[in-house]
N, C-alpha and C positions, 0 to 999 in steps of 0.2 A: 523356312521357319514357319512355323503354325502361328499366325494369327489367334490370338486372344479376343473374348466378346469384345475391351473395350477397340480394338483397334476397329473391328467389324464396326462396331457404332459409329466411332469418329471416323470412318470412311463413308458413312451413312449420312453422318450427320453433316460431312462437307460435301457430297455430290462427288468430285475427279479430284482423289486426293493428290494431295502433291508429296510425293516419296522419293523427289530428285533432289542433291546438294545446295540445288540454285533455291536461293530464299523466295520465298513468294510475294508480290510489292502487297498485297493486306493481307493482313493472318486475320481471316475471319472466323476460324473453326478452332476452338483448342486443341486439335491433331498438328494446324500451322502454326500454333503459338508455340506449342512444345518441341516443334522439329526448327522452327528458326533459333529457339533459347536451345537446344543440341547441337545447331552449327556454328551460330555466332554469338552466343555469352560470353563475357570477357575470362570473367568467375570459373567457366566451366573449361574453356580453353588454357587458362592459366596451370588450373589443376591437370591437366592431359601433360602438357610442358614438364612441369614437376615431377609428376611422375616417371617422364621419359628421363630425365637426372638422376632418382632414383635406380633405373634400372641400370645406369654406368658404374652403379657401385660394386657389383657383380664383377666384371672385368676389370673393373680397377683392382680389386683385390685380390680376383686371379691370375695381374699380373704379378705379385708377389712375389709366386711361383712358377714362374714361367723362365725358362733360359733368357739370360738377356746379353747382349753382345754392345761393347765401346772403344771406341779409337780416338786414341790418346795422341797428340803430337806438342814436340816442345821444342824449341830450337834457344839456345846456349852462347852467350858470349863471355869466356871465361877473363874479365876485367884485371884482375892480379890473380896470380897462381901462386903456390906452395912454392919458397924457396926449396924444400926438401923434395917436389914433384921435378921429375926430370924428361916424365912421358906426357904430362899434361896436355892434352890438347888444347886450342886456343876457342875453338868453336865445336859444339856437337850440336846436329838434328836425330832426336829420334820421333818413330812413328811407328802404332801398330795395335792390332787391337785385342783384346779381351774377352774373354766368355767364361761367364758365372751361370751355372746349374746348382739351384737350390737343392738340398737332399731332403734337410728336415729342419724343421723350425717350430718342434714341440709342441706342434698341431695348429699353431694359431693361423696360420694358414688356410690352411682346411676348416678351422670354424669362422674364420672370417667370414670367407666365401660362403658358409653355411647362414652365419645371419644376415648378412650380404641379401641373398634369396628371400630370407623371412621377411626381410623388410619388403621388398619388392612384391612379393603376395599380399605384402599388410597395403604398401601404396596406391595394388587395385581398386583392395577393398574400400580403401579411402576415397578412391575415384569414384567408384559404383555410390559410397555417401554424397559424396557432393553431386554428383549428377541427380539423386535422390532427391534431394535438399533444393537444388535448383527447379525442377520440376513440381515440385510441391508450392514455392514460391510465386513458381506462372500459373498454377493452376489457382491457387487464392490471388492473385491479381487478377485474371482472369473473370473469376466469381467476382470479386470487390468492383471490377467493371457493371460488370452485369449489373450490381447490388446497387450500385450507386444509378447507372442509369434508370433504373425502375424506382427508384426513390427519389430523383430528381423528376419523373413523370408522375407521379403520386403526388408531390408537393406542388409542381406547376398546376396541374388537375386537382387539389388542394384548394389556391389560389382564385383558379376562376370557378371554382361553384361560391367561393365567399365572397367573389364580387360580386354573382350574381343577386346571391342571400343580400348582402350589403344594400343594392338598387334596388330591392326587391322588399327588404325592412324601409326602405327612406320611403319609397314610395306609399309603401301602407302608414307612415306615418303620414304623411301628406295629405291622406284623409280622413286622419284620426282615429285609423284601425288600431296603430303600435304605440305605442308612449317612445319616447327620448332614449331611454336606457334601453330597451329594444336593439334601438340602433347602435348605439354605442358597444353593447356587447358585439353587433354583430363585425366592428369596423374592428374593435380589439381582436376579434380570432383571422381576420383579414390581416390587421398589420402580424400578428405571431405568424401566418401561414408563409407569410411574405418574407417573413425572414431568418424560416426553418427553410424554405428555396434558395434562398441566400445559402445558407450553411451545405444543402445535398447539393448545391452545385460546385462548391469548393474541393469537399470531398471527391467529386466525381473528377474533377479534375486531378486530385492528388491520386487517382485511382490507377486515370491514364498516365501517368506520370510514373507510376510506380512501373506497369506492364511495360512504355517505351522503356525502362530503363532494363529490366529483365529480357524482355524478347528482344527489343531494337528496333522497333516498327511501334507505328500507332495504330490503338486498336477499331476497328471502324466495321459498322453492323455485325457483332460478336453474336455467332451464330447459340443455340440452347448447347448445353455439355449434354456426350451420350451417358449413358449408365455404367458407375462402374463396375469394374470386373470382381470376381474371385477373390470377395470379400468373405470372413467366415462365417461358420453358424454361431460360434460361441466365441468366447472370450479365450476362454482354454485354449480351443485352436489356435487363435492368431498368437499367444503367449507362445507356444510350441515351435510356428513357423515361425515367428522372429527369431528364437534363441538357436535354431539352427541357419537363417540366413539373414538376419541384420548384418550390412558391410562394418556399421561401428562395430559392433562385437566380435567379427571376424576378425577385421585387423588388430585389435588391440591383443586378441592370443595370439597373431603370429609374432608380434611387438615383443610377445612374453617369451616366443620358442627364440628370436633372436635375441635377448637379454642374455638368453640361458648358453649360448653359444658365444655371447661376449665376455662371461663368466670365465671360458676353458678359454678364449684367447689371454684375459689379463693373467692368468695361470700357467700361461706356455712360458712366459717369461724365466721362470725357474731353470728351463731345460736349457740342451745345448740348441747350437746350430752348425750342422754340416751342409757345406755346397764345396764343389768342385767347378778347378778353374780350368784354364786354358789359356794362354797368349802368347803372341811373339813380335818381335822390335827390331826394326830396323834402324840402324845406328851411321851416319855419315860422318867423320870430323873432321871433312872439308881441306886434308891430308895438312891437320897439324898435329896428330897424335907424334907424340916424339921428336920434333920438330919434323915431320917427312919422312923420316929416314928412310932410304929402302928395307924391304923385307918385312914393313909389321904393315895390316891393312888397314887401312884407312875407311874402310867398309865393312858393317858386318850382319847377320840376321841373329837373332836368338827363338830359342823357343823356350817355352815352360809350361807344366801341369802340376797340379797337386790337390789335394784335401786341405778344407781348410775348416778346422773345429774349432768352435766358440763354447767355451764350457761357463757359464757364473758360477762364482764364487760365493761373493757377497754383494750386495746392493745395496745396503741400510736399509732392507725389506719394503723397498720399492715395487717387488712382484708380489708380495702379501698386500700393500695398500691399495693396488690399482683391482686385486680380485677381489678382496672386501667392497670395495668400491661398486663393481660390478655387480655381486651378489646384492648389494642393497638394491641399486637400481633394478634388477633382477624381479626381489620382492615387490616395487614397487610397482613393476609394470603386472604382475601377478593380481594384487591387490587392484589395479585398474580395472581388470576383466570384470573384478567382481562387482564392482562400481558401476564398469557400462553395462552390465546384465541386470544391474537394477534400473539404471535411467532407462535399458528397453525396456523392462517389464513394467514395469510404471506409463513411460510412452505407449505402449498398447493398449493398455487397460485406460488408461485417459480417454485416447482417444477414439477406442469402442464405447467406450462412456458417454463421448461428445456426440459421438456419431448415434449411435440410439435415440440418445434424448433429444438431439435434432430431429429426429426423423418424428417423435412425438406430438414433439413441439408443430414439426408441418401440420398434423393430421389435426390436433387442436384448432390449430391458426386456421384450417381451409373451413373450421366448423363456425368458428368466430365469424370469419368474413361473409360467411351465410348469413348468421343469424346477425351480424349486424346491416350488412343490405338490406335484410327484410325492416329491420328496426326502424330504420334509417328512411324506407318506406311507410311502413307505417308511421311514425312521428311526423312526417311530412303531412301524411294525410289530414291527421289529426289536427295539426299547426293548423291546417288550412279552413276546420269547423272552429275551432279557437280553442279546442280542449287541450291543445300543448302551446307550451310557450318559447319562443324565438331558443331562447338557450335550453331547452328539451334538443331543437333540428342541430344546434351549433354543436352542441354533445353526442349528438350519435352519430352525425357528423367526422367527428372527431376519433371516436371508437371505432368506425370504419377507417378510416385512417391508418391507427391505432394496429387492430388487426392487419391490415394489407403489409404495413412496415416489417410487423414479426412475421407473417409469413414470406416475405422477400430474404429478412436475415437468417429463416430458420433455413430456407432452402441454399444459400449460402454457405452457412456452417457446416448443414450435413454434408454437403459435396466435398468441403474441405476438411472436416473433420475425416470422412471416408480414406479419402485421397495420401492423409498422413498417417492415418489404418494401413494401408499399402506399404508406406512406403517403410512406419517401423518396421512389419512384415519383411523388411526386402523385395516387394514384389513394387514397386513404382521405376524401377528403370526403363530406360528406351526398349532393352532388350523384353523386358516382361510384358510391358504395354503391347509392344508388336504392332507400331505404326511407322519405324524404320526397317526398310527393306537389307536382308540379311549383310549384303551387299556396303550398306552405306553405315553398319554401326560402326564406332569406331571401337577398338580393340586392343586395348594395352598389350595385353599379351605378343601381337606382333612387332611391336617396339623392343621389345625385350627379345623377343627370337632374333631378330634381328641387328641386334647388338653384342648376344650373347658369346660368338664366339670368333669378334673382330680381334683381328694383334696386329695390323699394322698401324705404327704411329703415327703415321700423316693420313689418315684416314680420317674425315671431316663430313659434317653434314651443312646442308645451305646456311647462307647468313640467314639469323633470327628474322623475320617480321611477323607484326604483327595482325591477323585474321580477323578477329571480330570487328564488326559493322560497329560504325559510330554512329550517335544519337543525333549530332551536334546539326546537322539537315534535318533533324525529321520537326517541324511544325508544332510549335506549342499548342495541347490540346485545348479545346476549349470544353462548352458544358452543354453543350448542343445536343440532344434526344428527341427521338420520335416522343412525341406528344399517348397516353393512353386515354381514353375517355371514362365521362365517371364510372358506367356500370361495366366497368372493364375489365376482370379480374387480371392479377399479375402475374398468371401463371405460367410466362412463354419461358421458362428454366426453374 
């Protein structure tokens, strides 16, 4: 399988990828966040399960049609008999079995089976969504990790230049450099800094909380995300490759081709039904036929065939109600298509929208956070000849601040805005990504080959358990971050 740019990056960006089943003990790279949420999500494991149900539906209802064979036995204790019976046996066993060959069943059979399949295409398509949907999830958790640790090091680094400011106003008051209010503004933007730290570390925590609950693992030194891939030029484009490969809009027309198939089955009902039988019986009556008598046997075999035709008649147009029936639902799964063709087209265009103006927004924010360091600089300077005053430094300050937050959220947004750019597209599954080795995707399609064309009845697969990795070990996070320094910038993602 050809590797895609992003998978090239995220093998880059982890050093020795890990591309084996075995989960890795810390997903520090989004390559390991998104291949342990592909192995062990409860969410995404549930939906593979599901799926593999779905594809029994196929066989289930081309047993239908399939010869079916049963052996009948019954053993008889004739308690009072006919005064007018004179051959009456006292006891009979018989035993023997039967064979029914369906001939024709006025197609519903054959459209069963037909939407039977639709559905089973539409189930993948439903998979490829959720796996879609799940990965978009770890990767804004992911980012929201990131976003919150560099926002809890901004706040903490917030904190201690206002304490310093703080000891740094009392002291110049001390020798009747500053006046009272000086200080006092300086202790107010102190106590605020201290308890917008409070608030990013709670956050940072609900962050990790959210990732242990999507990947399964806590996240611990979350490596920068590589660049993503095979994003478009325009908007046009990605509107064009969604409506040809979004999974939601796939399955909902094959939803529609099986409607259309359930139509002709509630419609077969009108017709006949021909199947041919076959059977034969063994008959013992334990020699009381007749009371005994000699000459008549007491044992006997039979055989039989024949045609057997079911014509209707009348029904009280129970086969007109059940296809009306069908035809609406029909329309309504019709009518769906058109529906999810506009939540993609809308989802695209949103999120080429988000993703642009993120991208803006960065290039803005990296100007801001220049020109207010320098500010931020200069006002210091000036503070220090007396031409600016204490709340001039606590305001630019503050605007530096200000800047560094929107650019940590801008870079945030673009990535996950990007990321759900892909994934309406169709293009965010494992398979697209190309950070699962060919080897290790998993593949609905072989559940269904594989199923497709069992008929033995005691054929079983293992008792159910359950795979996904539990949370319930893994360490409540705490708020703990590498520390940045003030003239830091926040650019490490």
């Amino acid at each position: 399988m050809h590797r895609t740019g992003f998978a090239r990056s995220l093998v880059l960006a982890s050093g020795t990828a890990v591309l084996a089943w075995a989960v890795p003990a810390q997903a520090d790279t989004l390559q390991e966040a998104l291949t342990q949420a592909y192995v062990n999500n409860p969410t995404l494991l549930s939906a593979r399960a599901s799926q593999r149900a779905v594809d029994e539906n196929v066989p289930i209802n081309e047993a239908q049609g399939i010869p079916s064979i049963e052996a009948t036995a019954s053993y008889v204790e004739f308690i009072k008999k006919s005064p007018n019976s004179f051959t009456a046996p006292d006891r009979t066993f018989q035993v023997g079995p039967t064979l029914t060959v369906p001939v024709y069943a006025g197609g519903a059979i054959r459209n069963s089976v037909k939407a039977a399949k639709e559905r089973v295409t539409a189930g993948q398509a439903d998979l490829r969504a959720i796996e879609s949907a799940i990965f978009s999830q770890v990767v804004a958790a992911y980012m929201d990790v990131l976003r919150a640790e560099a926002l809890v090091s901004l706040s903490a680094n917030q904190v201690d230049v206002l304490s310093v400011n703080v000891q740094a106003t009392s002291d110049r008051f001390e020798i009747g450099d500053l006046t009272r209010t000086d200080v006092a503004q300086s202790q107010s933007r102190l106590a605020l800094a201290r308890g917008d730290l409070r608030n990013a570390q709670a956050n940072l925590i609900n962050a990790r909380e959210a990732y242990i609950r999507l990947v399964g693992d806590a996240p611990t030194d979350l490596a920068p995300p590589p660049p993503l891939p095979n994003l478009p030029e325009d908007v046009e484009s990605a509107v064009d490759i969604a409506l040809a490969h979004n999974p939601d809009l796939i399955a909902d027309k094959e939803r529609a081709k099986a409607a259309g198939f359930d139509s002709e089955v509630a419609g077969a009902g009108r017709l006949p039904n021909v199947s041919l039988f076959a059977g034969a019986t063994y008959t013992d009556y334990f020699n009381t036929l007749a009371g005994g008598r000699g000459g008549i046997a007491q044992e006997e075999t039979t055989a039989r065939a024949g045609v057997q035709v079911s014509i209707p008649i009348f029904q009280g147009g129970l086969p007109a109600a059940r296809q009306r029936q069908a035809q609406a639902r029909e329309t309504a799964a019709l009518e769906q298509v058109i529906a999810t063709e506009r939540d993609v087209i809308a989802q695209v265009r949103a999120a080429w929208s988000s993703w642009r103006a993120s991208l803006a927004v960065i290039e803005s924010s990296q100007v801001a956070v220049e020109a207010a360091e320098l500010s931020l600089e200069g006002v210091r300077a000036e503070n220090s000849i007396g031409s600016r005053q204490i709340l001039d430094v606590l305001n630019a300050e503050q605007e530096l601040l200000s800047a560094r937050v929107q650019l940590v959220t801008a870079r945030r947004n673009a990535y996950v805005a990007g990321f759900s750019l892909l994934a309406a597209m169709g293009r965010a599954e494992a398979r697209d990504l190309g950070f699962i080795g060919e080897g290790l995707l998993y593949d609905p399609a072989e559940n269904y080959k594989r199923v497709r064309g069992k008929v033995w009845d005691w054929d079983r697969d293992p008792v159910p358990v359950a795979t996904a990795t539990r949370t319930v070990d893994v360490a409540a996070p705490n708020a703990a971050v590498s520390a940045i320094g003030e003239n830091e910038t926040v650019s490490g993602y």
